[in-house]
VOKOLMAR-24373 format. One record per residue (C-alpha): x, y, z; residue in three letters. Coordinates in steps of 0.25 Angstrom, whole numbers, plus 5000, padded with zeros to 4 digits. Example, Ala and Ser with C-alpha at 12.3 -4.5 7.8 and 13.67 -1.06 7.14 Angstrom:
VOKOLMAR-24373
- 5049 | 4982 | 5031 | ALA
- 5055 | 4996 | 5029 | SER
END
This chain:
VOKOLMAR-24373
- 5399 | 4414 | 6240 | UNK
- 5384 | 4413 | 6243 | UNK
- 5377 | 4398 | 6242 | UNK
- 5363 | 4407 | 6236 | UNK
- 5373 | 4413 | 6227 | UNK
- 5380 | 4400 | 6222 | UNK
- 5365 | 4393 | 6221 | UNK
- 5360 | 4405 | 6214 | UNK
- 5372 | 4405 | 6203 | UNK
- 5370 | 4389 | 6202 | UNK
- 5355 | 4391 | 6199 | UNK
- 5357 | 4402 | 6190 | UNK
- 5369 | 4392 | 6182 | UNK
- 5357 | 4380 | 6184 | UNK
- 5348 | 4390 | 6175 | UNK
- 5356 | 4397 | 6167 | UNK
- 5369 | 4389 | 6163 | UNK
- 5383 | 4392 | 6168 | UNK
- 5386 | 4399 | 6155 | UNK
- 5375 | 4407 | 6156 | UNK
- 5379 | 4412 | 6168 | UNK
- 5393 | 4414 | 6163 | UNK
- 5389 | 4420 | 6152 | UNK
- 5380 | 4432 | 6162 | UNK
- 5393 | 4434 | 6171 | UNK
- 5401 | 4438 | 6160 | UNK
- 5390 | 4446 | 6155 | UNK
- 5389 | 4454 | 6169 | UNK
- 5404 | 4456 | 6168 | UNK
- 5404 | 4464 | 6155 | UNK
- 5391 | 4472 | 6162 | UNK
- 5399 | 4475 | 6175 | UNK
- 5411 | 4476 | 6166 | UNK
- 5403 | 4488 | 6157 | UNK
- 5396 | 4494 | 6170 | UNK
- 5409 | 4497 | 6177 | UNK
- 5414 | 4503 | 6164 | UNK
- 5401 | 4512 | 6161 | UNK
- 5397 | 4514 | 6176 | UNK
- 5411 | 4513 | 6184 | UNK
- 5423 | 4519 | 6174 | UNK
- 5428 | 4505 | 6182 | UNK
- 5437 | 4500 | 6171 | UNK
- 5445 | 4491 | 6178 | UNK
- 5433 | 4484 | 6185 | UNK
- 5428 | 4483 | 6171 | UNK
- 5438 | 4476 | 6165 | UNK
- 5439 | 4465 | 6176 | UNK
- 5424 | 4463 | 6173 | UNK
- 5428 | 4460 | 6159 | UNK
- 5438 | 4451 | 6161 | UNK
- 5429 | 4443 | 6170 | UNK
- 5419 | 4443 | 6159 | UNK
- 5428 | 4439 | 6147 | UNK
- 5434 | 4429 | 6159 | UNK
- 5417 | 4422 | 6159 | UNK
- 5416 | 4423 | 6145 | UNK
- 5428 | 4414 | 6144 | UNK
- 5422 | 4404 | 6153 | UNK
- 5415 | 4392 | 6144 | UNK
- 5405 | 4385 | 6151 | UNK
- 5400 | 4369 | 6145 | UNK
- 5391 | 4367 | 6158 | UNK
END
């Protein structure tokens, strides 16, 4: 992974908050999740975007 990508993810959870940022990933998910579904017929794909939002939405953040 890049270093400017890792400083740019730092700098965005430095401004944000880490459950912020959590919280906009599991939304992305569901979107990309909802696109292959509308956009795709890619059922499958869809489903493993799901499960990796539902997996997010399970992760409770106290930082």
């Amino acid at each position: 992974m890049s270093q400017e990508y890792m400083h740019t993810l730092e700098a965005l959870i430095d401004n944000l908050s880490l459950a912020a940022i959590l919280e906009m990933q599991e939304r992305i998910c569901h979107k990309k999740a909802e696109d292959l579904r509308n956009n795709w017929q890619d059922e499958a794909s869809a489903k493993l975007w799901e499960k990796a939002a539902r997996q997010i939405e399970q992760i409770n953040v106290d930082v």
